[in-house]
VOBA-1610 file (N, C-alpha, C; in pm, whole numbers, padded with zeros to 5 digits, always signed):
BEGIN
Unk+05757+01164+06459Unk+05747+01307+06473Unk+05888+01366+06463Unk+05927+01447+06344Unk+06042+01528+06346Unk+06027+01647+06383Unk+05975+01691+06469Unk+05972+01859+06504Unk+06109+01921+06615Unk+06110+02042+06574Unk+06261+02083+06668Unk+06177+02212+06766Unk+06169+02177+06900Unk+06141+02278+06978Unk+06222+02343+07055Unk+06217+02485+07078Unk+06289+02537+07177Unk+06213+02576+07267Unk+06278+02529+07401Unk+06250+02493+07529Unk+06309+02594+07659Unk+06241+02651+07760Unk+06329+02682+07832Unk+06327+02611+07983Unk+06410+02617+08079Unk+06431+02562+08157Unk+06434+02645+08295Unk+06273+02678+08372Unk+06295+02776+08526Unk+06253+02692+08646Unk+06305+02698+08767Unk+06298+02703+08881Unk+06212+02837+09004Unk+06147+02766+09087Unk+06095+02876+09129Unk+06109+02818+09317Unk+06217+02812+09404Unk+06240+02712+09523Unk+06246+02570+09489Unk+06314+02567+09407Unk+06342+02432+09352Unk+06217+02325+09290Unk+06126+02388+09255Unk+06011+02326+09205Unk+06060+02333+09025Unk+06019+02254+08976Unk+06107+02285+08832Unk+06038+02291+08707Unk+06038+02327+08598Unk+05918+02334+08486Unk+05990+02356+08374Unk+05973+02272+08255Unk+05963+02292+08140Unk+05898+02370+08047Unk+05933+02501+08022Unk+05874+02630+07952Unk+05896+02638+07821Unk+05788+02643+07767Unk+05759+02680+07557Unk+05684+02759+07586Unk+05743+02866+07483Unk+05625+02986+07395Unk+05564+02930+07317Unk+05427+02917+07310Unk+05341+02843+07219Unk+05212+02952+07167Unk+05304+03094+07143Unk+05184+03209+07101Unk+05210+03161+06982Unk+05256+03047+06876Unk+05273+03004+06737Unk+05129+02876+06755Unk+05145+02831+06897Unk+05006+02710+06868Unk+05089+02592+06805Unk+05206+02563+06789Unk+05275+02471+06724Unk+05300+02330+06814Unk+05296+02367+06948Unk+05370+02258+07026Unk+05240+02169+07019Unk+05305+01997+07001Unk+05158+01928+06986Unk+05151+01859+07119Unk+04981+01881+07164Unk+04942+01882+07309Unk+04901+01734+07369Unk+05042+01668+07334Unk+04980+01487+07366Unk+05048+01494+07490Unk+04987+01428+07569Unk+04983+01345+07682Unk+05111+01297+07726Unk+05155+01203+07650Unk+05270+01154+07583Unk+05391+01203+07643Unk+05349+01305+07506Unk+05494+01370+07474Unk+05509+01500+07615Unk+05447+01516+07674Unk+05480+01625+07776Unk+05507+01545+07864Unk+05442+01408+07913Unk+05523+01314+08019Unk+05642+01283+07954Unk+05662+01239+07856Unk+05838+01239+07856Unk+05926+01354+07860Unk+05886+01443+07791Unk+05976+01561+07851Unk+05996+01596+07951Unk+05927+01586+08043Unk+05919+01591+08181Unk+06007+01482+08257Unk+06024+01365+08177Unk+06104+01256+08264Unk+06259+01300+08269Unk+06260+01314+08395Unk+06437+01324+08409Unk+06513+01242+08382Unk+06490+01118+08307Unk+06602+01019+08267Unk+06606+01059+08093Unk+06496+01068+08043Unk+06463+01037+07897Unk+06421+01195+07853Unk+06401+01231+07905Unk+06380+01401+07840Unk+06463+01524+07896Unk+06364+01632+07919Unk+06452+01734+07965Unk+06462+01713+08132Unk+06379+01672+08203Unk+06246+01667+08339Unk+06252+01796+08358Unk+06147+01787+08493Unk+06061+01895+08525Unk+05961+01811+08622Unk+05877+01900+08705Unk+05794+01876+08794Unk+05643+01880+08726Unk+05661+01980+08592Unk+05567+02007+08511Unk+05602+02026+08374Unk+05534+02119+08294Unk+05572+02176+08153Unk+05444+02239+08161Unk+05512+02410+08126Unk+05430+02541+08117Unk+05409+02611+07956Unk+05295+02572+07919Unk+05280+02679+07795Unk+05254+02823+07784Unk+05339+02937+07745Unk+05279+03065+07741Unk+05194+03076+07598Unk+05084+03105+07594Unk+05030+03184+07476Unk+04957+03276+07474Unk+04923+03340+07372Unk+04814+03452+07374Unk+04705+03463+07424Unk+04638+03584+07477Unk+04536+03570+07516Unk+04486+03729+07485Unk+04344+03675+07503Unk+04274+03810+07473Unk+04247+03918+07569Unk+04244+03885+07656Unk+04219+03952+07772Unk+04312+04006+07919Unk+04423+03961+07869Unk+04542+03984+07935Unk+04667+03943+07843Unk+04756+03977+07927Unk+04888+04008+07857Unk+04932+03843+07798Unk+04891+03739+07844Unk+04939+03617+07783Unk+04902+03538+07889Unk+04880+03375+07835Unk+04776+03296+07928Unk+04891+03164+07927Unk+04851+03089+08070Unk+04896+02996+08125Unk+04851+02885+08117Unk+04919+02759+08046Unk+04844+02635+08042Unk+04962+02571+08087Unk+04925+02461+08178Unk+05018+02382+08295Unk+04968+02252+08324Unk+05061+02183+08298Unk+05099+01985+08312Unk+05138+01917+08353Unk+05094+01879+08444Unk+05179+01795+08578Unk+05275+01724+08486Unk+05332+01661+08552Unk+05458+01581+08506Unk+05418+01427+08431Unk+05274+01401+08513Unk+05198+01234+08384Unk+05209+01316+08328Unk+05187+01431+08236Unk+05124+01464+08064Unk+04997+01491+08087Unk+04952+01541+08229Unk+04821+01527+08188Unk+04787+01714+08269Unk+04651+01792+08215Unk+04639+01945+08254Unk+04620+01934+08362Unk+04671+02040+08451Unk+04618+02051+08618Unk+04529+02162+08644Unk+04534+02158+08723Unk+04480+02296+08822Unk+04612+02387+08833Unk+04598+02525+08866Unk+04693+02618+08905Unk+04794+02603+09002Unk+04893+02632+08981Unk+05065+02593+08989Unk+05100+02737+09038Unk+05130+02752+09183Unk+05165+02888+09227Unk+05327+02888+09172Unk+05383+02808+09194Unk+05534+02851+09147Unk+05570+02853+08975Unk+05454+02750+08944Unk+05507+02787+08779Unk+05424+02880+08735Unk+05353+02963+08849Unk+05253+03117+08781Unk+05411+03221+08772Unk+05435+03187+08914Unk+05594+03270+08924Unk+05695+03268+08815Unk+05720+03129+08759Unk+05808+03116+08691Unk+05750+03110+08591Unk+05636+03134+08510Unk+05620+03211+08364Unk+05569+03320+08377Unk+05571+03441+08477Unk+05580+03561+08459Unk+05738+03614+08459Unk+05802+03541+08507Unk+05989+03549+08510Unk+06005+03511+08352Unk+05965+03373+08281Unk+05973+03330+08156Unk+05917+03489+08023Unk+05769+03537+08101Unk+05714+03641+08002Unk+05827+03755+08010Unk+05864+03770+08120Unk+05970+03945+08151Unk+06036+03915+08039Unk+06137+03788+08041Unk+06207+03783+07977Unk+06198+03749+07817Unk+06068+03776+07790Unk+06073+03787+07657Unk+05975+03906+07625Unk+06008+03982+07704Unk+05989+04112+07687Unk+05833+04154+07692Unk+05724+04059+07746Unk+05575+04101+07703Unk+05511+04216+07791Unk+05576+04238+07915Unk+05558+04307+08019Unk+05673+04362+08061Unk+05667+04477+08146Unk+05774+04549+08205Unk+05766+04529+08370Unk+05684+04567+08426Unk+05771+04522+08584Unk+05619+04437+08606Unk+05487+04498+08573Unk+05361+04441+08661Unk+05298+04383+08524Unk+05243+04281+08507Unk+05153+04195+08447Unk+05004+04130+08512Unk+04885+04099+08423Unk+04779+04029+08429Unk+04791+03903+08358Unk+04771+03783+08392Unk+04785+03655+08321Unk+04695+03599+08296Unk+04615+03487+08253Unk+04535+03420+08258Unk+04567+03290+08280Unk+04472+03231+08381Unk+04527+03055+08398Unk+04406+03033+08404Unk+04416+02873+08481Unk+04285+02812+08440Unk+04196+02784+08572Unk+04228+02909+08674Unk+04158+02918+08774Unk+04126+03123+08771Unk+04154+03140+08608Unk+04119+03280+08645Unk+04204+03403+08602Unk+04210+03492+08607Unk+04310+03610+08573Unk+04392+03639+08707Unk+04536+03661+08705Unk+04595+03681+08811Unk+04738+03826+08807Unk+04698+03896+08915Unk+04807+03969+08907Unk+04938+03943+08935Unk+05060+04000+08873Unk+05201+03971+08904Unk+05280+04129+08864Unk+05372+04113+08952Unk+05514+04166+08947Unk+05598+04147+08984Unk+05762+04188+08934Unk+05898+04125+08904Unk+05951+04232+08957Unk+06062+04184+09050Unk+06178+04301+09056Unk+06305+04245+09102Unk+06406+04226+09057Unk+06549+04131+09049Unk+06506+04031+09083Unk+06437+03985+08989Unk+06442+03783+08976Unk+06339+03753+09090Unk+06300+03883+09239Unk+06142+03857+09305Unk+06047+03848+09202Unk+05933+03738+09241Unk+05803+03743+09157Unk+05721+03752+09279Unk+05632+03853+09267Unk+05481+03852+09384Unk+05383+03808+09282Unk+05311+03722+09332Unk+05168+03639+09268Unk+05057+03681+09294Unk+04992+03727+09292Unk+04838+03736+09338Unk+04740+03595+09282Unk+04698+03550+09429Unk+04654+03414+09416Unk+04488+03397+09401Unk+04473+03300+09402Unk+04247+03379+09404Unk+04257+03347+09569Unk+04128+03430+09560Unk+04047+03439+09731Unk+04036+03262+09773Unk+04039+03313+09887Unk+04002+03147+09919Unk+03843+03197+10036Unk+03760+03108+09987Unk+03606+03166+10074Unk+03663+03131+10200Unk+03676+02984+10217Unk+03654+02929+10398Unk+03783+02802+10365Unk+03804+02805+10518Unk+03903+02638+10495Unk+03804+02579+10580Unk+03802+02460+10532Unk+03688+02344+10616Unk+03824+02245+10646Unk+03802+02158+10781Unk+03856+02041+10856Unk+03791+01951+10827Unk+03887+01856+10827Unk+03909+01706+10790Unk+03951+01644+10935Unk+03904+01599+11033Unk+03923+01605+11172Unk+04021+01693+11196Unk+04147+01684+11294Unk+04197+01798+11346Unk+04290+01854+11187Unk+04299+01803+11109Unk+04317+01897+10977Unk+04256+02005+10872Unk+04345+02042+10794Unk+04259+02140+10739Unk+04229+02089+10590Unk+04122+02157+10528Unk+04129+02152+10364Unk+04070+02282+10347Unk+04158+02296+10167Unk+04122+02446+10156Unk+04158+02463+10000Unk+04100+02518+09863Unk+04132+02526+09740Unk+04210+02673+09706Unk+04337+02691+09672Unk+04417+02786+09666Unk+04426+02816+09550Unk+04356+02784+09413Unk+04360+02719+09283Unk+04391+02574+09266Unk+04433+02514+09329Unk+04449+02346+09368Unk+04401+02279+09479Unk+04359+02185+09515Unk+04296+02159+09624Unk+04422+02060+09729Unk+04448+02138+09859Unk+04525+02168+09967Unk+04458+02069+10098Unk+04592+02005+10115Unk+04504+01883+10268Unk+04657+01948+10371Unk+04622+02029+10413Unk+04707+02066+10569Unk+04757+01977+10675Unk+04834+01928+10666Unk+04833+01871+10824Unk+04933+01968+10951Unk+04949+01919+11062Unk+05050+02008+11102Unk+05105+01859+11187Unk+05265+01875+11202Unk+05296+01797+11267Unk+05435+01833+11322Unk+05552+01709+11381Unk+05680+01769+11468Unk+05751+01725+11398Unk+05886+01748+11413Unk+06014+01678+11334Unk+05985+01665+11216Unk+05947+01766+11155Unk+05897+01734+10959Unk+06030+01719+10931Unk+06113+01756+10907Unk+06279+01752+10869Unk+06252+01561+10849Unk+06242+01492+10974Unk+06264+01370+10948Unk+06149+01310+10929Unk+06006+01378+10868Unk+05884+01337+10908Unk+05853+01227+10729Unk+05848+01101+10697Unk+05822+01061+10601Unk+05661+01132+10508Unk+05729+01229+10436Unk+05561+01299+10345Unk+05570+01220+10251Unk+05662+01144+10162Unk+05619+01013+10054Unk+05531+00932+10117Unk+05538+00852+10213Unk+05466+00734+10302Unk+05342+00816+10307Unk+05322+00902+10398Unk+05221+00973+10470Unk+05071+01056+10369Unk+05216+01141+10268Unk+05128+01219+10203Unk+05083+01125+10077Unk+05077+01002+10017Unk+05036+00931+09932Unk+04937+00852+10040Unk+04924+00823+10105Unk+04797+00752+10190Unk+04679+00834+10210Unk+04717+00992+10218Unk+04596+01070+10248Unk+04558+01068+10102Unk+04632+01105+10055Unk+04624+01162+09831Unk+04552+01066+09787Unk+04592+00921+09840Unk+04483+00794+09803Unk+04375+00715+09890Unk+04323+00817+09970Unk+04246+00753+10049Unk+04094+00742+10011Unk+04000+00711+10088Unk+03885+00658+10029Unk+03807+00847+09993Unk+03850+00933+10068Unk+03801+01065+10075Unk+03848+01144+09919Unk+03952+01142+09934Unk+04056+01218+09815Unk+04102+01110+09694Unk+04078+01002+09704Unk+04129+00892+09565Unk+04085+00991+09463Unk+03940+01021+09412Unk+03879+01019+09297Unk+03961+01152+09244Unk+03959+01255+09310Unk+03964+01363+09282Unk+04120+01429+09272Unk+04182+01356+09426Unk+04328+01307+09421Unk+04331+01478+09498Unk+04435+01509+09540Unk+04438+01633+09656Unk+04609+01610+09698Unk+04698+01769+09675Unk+04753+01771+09751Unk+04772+01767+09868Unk+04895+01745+09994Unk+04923+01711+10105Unk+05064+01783+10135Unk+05001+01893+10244Unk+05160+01972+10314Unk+05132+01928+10457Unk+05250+01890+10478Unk+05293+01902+10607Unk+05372+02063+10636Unk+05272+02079+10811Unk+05342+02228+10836Unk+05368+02218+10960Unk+05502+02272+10976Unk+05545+02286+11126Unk+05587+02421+11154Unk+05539+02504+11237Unk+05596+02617+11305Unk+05708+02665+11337Unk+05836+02718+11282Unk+05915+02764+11337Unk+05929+02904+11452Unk+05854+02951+11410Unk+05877+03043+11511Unk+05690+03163+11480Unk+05714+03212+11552Unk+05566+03356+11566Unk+05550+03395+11400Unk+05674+03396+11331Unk+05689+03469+11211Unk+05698+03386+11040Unk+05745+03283+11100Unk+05802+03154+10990Unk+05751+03042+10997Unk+05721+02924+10885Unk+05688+02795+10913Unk+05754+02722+10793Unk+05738+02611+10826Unk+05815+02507+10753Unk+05724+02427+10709Unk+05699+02395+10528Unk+05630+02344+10444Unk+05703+02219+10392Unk+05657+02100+10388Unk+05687+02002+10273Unk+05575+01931+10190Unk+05547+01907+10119Unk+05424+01899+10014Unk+05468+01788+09972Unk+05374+01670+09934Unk+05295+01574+09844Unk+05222+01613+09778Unk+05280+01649+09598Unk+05188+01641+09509Unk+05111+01552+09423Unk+04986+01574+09435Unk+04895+01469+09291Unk+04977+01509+09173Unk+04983+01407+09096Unk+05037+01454+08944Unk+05145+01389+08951Unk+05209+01465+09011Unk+05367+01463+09038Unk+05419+01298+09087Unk+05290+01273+09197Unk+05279+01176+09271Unk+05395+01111+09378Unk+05502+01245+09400Unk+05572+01257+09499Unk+05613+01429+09608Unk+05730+01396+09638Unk+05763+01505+09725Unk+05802+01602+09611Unk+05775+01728+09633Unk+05803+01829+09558Unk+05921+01927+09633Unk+06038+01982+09596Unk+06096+02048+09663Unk+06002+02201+09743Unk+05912+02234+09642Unk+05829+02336+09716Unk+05672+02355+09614Unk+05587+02381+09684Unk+05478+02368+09590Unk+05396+02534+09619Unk+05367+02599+09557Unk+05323+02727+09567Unk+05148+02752+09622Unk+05093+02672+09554Unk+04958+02682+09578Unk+04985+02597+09777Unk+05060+02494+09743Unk+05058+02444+09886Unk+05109+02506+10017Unk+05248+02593+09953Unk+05263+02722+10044Unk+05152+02765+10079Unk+05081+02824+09980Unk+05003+02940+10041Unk+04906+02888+10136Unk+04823+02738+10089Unk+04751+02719+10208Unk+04808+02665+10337Unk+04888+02657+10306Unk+04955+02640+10491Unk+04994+02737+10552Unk+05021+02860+10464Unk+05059+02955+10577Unk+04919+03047+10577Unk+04801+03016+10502Unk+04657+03074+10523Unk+04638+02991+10651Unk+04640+02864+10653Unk+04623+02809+10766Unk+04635+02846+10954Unk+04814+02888+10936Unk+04857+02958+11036Unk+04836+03106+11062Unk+04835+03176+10948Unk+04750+03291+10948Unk+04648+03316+11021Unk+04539+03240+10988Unk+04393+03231+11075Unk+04448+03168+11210Unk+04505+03094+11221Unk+04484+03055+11375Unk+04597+03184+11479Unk+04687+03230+11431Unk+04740+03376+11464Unk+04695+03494+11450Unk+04584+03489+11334Unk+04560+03614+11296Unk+04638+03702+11260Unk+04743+03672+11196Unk+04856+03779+11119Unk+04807+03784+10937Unk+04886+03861+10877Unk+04870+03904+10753Unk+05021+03883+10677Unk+05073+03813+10759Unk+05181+03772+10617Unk+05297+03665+10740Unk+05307+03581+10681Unk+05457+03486+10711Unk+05559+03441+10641Unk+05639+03427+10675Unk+05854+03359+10585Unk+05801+03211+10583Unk+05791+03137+10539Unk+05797+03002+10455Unk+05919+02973+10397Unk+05982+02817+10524Unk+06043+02784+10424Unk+06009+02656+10350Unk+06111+02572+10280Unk+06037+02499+10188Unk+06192+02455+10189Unk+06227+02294+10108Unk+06330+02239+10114Unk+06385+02284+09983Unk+06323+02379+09872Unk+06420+02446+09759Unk+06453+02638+09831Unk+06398+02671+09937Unk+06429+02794+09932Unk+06338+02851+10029Unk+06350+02999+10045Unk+06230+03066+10141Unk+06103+03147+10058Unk+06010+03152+10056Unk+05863+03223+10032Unk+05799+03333+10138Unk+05689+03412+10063Unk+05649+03465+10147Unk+05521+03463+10128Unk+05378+03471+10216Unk+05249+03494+10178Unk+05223+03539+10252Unk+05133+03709+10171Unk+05050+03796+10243Unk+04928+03796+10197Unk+04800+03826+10321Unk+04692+03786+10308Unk+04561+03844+10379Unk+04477+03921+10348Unk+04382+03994+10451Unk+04279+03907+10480Unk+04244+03912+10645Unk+04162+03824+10676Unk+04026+03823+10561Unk+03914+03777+10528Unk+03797+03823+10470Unk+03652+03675+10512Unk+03576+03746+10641Unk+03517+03654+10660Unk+03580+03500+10733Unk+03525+03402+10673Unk+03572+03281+10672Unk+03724+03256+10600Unk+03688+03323+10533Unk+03821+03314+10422Unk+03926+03411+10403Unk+04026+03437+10296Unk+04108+03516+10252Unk+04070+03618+10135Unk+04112+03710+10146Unk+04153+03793+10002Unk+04295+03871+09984Unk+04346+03923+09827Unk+04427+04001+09861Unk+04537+03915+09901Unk+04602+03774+09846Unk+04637+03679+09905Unk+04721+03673+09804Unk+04863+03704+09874Unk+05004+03714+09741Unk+05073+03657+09778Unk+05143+03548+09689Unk+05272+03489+09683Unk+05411+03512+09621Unk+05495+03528+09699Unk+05638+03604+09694Unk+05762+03520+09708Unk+05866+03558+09618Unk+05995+03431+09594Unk+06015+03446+09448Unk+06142+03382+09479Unk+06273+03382+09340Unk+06205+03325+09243Unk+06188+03324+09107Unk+06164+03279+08971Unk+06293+03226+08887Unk+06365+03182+08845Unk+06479+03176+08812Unk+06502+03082+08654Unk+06556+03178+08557Unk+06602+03047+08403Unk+06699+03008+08481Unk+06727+02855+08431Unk+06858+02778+08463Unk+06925+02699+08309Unk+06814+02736+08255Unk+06871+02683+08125Unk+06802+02694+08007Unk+06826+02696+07874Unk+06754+02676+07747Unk+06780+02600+07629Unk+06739+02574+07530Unk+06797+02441+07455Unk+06709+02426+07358Unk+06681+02318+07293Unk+06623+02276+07131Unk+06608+02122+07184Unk+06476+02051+07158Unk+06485+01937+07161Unk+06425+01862+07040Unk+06435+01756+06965Unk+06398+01716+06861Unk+06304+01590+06933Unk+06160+01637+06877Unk+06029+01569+06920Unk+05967+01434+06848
//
């Protein structure tokens, strides 16, 4: 394969993604070749690789790849960081509609902030004293002490592969409380099949989590790439009206020969 792509390179709390405009349909969609680009020794890496292309029904649509090469479910931080990727190529001006593959989603930008609008979540159901809950990805809560020194590689790959979650495979946040207002997230992603500096969809269900058991409508999240925010109206069992907030950021761009 001699093909020359240009590539860009965003961050969104240190979660990281490999971004192509593919409203040409040119980039070829192997398996493969998006796990190596993704490898940080042998390609560009990334946590993922994000395609923007056209769409009919909104301003431009989201297709997203874990880091095997293989399609996921919805990616709250790389929703962030290809509406930061679209600003900057001019498709929208401050507010956008996207399409991903859990749905149409609202966004807006204002100095390098991205707010997300995430889908409703109906109900969170428990897993004994834990939670589970689908945010566009499917979310295993735990809450625990000393997360700072708490092993989530060990921990969060035993739940991700257990006899419950093997088939289907399920993220894993650990959440600890800092204070009435703030909590502290670290995530085990499927795909990824490690620690993620911050995971967006996994934000949000941990601080839906603490939400309901406080009954507040928005908390500070931090995360080991940065701070977040998620606001959220109670609805029923569940959420609506459920936005995710934080930096989007290019760090780089380039040409790679495929």
């Amino acid at each position: 394969m001699n093909q020359h792509i240009k590539f860009y390179k965003y961050q969104g709390t240190g979660n990281d993604f490999v971004m192509i405009d593919n409203r040409d349909l040119e980039f070829p969609k192997s398996t493969e070749l998006i796990e190596k680009l993704c490898d940080r020794r042998f390609g560009i890496g990334g946590d993922g690789l994000i395609l923007l292309e056209n769409d009919e029904k909104s301003d431009f649509k989201m297709v997203y790849y874990n880091s095997d090469g293989n399609e996921s479910t919805m990616c709250g931080n790389g929703g962030r960081c290809i509406v930061a990727f679209a600003h900057f190529l001019d498709i929208f001006e401050d507010k956008t509609t996207f399409d991903a593959i859990d749905g149409l989603h609202k966004a807006e930008i204002k100095n390098g902030i991205v707010k997300l609008k995430m889908i409703d979540v109906i109900n969170i159901t428990t897993d004994r004293e834990d939670f589970v809950l689908n945010t566009g990805s499917p979310h295993y809560v735990k809450y625990v002490e000393m997360l700072n020194n708490y092993n989530v590689f060990k921990n969060g790959n035993e739940i991700r592969n257990s006899e419950t979650y093997k088939k289907e495979g399920i993220n894993v946040n650990f959440i600890e409380p800092i204070s009435e207002k703030e909590i502290f997230v670290r995530t085990y992603e499927r795909g990824v099949e490690d620690e993620t500096y911050s995971c967006g969809t996994g934000v949000t269900a941990a601080a839906l989590t603490f939400m309901n058991k406080n009954n507040q409508t928005s908390v500070a999240v931090k995360v080991l790439g940065g701070q977040l925010k998620v606001y959220a109206e109670k609805n029923g069992e569940g959420f609506s009206d459920i936005w995710l907030e934080g930096p989007a950021n290019q760090v780089f761009k380039g040409d790679i020969n495929l």
